[in-house]
C-alpha positions as CSV (number, residue, x, y, z in Angstrom):
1,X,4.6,104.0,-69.9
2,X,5.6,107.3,-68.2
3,X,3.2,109.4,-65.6
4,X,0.1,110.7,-67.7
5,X,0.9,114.5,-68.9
6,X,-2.9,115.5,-68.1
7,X,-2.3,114.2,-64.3
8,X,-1.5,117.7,-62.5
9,X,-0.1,116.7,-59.4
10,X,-1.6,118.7,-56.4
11,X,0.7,121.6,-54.4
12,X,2.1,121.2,-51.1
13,X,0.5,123.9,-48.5
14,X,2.9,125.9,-46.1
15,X,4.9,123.4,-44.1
16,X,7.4,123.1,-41.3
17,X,10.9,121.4,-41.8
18,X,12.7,119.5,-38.7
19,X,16.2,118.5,-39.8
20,X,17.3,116.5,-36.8
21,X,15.0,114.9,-33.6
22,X,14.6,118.4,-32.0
23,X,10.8,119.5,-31.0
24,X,11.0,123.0,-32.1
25,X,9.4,123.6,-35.7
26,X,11.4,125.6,-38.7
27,X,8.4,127.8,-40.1
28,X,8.8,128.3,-43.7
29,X,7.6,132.3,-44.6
30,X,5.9,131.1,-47.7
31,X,4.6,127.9,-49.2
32,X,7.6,126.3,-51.6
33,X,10.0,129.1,-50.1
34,X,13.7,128.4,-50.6
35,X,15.4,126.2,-48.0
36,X,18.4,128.7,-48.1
37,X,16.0,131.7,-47.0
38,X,13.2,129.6,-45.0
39,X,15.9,127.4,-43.3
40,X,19.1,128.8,-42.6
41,X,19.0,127.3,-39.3
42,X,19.7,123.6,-41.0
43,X,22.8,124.8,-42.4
44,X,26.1,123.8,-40.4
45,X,29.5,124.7,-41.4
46,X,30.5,121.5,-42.7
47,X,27.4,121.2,-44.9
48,X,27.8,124.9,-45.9
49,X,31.1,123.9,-47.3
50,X,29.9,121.0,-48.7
51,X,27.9,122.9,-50.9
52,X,30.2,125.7,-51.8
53,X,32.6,123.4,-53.1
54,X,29.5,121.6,-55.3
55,X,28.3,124.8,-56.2
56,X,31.5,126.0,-57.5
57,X,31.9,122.8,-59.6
58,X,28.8,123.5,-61.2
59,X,28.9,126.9,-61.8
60,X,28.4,127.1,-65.4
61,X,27.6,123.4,-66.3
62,X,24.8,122.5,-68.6
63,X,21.7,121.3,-67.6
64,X,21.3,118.7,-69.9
65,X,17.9,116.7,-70.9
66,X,14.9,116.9,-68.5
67,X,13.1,113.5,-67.8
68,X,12.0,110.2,-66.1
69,X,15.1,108.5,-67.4
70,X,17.8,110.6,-68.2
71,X,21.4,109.9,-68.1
72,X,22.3,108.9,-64.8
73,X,19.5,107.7,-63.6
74,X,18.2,104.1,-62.6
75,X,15.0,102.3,-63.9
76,X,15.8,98.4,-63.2
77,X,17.9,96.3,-60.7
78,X,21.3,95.1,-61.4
79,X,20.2,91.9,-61.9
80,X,19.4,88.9,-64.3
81,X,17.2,87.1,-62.2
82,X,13.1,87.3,-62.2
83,X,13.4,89.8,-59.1
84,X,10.9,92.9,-59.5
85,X,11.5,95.9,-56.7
86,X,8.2,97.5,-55.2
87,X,9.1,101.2,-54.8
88,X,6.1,103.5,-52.8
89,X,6.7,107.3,-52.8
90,X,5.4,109.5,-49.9
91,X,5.0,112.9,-50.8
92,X,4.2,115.6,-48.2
93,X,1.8,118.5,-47.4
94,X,-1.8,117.9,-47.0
95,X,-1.2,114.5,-48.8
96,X,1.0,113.6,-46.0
97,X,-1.5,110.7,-45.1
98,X,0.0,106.7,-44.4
99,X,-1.6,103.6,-45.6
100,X,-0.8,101.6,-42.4
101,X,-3.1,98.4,-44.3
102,X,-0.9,98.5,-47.2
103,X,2.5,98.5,-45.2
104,X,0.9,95.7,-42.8
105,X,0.1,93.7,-45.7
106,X,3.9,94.0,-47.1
107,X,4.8,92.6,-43.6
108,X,2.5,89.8,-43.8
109,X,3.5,88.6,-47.0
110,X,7.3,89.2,-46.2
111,X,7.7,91.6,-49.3
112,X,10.4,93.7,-48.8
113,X,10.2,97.1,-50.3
114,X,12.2,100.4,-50.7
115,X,10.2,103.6,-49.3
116,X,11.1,107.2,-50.7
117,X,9.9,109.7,-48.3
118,X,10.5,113.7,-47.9
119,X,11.2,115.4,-45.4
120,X,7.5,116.9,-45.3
121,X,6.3,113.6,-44.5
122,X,8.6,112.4,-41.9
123,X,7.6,115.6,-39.9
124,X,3.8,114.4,-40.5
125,X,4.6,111.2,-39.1
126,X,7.6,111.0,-36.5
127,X,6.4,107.9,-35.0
128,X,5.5,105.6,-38.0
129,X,8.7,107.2,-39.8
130,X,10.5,105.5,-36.9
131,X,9.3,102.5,-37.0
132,X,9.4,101.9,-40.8
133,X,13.5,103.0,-40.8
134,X,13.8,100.0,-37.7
135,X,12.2,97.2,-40.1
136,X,14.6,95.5,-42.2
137,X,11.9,94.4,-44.4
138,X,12.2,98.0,-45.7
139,X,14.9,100.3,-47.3
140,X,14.6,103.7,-46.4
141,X,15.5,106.2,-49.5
142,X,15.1,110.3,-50.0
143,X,12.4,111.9,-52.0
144,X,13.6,115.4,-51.2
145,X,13.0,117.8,-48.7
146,X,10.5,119.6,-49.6
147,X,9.2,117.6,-52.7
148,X,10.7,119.8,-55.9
149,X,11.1,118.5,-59.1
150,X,15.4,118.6,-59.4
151,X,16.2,121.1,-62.0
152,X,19.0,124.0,-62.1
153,X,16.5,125.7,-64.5
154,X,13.3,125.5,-62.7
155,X,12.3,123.5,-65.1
156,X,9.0,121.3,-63.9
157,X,6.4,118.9,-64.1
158,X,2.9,118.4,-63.2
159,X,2.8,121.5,-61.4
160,X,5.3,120.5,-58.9
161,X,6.8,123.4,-57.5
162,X,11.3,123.0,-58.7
163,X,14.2,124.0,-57.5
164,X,15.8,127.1,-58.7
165,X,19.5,126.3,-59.4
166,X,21.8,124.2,-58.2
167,X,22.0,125.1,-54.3
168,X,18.5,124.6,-54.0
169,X,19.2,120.8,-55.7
170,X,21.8,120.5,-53.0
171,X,19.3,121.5,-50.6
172,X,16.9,119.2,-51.2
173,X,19.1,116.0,-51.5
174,X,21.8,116.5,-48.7
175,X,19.6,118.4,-46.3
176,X,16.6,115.3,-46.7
177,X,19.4,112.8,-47.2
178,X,21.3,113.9,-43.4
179,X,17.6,114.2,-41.7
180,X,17.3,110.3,-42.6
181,X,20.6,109.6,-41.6
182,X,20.3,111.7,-38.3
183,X,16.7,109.7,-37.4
184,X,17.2,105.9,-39.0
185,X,21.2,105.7,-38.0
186,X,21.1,105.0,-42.3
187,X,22.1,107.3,-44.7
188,X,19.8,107.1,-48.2
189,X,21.9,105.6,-51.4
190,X,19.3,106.6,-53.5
191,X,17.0,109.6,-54.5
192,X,13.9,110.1,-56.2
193,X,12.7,113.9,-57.4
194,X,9.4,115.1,-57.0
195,X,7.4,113.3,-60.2
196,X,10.6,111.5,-60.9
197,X,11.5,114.8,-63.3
198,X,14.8,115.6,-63.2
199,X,17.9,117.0,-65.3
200,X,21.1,115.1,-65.8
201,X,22.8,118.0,-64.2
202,X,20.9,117.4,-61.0
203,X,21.7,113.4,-61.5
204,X,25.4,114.6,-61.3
205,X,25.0,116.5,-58.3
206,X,23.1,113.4,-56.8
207,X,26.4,111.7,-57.7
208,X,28.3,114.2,-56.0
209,X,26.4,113.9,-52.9
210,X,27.1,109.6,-53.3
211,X,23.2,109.2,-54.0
212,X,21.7,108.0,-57.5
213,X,18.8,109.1,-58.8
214,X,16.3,106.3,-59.5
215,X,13.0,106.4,-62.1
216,X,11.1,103.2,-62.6
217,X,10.9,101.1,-65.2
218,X,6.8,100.1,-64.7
219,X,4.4,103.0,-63.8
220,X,1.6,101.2,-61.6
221,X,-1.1,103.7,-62.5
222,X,-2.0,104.4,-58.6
223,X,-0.3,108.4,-58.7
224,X,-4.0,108.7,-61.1
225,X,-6.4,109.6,-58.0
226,X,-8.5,106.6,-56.9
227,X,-7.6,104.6,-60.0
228,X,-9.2,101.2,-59.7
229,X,-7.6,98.3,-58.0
230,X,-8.3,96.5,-61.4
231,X,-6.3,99.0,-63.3
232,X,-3.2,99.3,-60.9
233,X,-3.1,95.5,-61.1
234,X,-3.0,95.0,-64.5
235,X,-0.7,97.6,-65.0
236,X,2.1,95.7,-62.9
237,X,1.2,92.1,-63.6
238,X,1.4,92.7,-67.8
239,X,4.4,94.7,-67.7
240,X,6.5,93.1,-65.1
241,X,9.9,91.7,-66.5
242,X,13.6,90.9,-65.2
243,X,15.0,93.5,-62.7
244,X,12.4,95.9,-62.7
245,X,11.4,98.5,-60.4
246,X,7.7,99.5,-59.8
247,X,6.8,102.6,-58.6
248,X,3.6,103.5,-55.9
249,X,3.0,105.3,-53.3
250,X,2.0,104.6,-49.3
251,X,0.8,108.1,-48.3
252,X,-3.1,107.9,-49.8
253,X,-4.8,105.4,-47.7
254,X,-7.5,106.3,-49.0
255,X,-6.8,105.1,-52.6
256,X,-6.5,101.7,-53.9
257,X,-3.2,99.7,-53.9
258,X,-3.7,96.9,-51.4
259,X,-6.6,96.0,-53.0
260,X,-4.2,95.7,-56.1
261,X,-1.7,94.1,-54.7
262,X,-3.4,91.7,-53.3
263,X,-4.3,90.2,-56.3
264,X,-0.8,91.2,-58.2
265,X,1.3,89.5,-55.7
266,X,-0.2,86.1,-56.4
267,X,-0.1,86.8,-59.9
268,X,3.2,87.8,-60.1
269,X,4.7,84.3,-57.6
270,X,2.7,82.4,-59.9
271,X,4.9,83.6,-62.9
272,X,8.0,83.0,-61.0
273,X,8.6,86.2,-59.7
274,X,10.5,87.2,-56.0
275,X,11.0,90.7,-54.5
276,X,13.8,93.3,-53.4
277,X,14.8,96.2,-52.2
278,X,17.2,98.6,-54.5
279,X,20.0,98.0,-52.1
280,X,19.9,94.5,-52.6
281,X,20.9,94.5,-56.1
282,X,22.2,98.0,-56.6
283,X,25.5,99.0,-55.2
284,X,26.6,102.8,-55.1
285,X,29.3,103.9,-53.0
286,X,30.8,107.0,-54.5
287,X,31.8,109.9,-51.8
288,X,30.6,113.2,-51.0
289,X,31.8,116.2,-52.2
């Protein structure tokens, strides 16, 4: 079951990027504007050369198919055991909100969990940022800087502003993926594009960078705006099998998955199943460059 093609995912307003812990705001001119006008600033010699050299190697290669689950991409754990992986996406822009209930209640019930987040939202929420990367109860992974949909086209999804070509894909992996590593002390394996759209060009440079691109293999239903708890539940508890990986969201508290959770959990431990993170059962340790 992939994301609904009538669901128009809503545009991020004009925002401010912080690549590393420093208190002074990059203003982006224009709402979606490249990273390599808006935000020169973030770009140091070593990662400038970084993504010449990627650049170069992908001058004139094909973009391939456009999807959820293209080639090079991940939808379920490496694993043959009845382990299912809770995945929540935070976005950014004015839906930069954070369900602290939900993320207590993954605490209490000692699920761990792997959290995508953009570079949008970590400027939205320093603090809690913080103390999410410190918990070992959670993986920490990249959803982008600036929360584009991955294509050396443009091609899109939803309405999701994309990426232009492949410097702006480098931009919005690397540049997310050091701003984790610079505030957590971690650097991301793993990336998620905006919608979970992307090209299997863009799944190569993600290689490239020594991240891969993971989908989902169970859509819970909760990116629908205020779905039901009833509907996000049933839509994990009858399609949960081996491995998989389930993907939400934690930055609407205002919408419904604790009050799904809290009945899928026990659902799901009375069918035999355990939790994980990515990292626990997926391994990925390609270099850069």
């Amino acid at each position: 079951m992939r994301y609904a093609a009538s669901i128009k995912l809503f545009l991020i307003p004009a925002l401010s990027i912080v690549l590393l812990a420093e208190p002074a705001l990059i203003e982006a001119k224009k709402p979606f504007g490249k990273p390599g006008n808006a935000f020169k600033s973030l770009y140091t010699p070593d990662y400038l050369e970084l993504k010449s050299r990627i650049v170069a190697r992908f001058k004139d290669h094909s973009p391939g198919r456009f999807g959820e689950f293209v080639r090079g991409t991940r939808k379920k754990l490496d694993t043959g055991k009845k382990v299912l992986a809770f995945t929540f996406d935070a976005c950014g822009g004015r839906h930069s909100g954070y369900n602290a209930k939900l993320i207590a209640y993954l605490r209490r019930e000692k699920i761990p969990a792997t959290l995508f987040v953009t570079g949008i939202w970590i400027d939205r929420n320093p603090e809690v940022f913080k103390d999410l990367a410190k918990d070992p109860l959670f993986e920490i992974e990249n959803h982008g800087l600036l929360h584009r949909v991955c294509s050396i086209t443009g091609q899109s999804k939803f309405g999701v502003m994309a990426t232009s070509g492949i410097g702006d894909v480098i931009d919005e992996m690397e540049l997310n993926a050091r701003k984790i590593e610079v505030l957590s002390g971690r650097r991301p394996m793993f990336f998620r594009s905006a919608a979970a759209y992307t090209d299997e060009a863009s799944a190569l440079v993600a290689h490239r960078l020594g991240m891969e691109v993971v989908s989902y293999d169970i859509v819970s239903g909760d990116y629908i705006p205020f779905a039901s708890a009833k509907y996000i539940k049933n839509s994990i508890v009858t399609q949960a099998r081996h491995g998989a990986i389930i993907i939400m969201h934690f930055n609407h508290p205002e919408w419904h998955e604790l009050e799904a959770l809290e009945k899928a959990v026990p659902a799901l431990r009375a069918k035999g199943f355990s939790f994980g993170r990515l990292e626990d059962f997926s391994f990925y340790t390609k270099g850069i460059g």
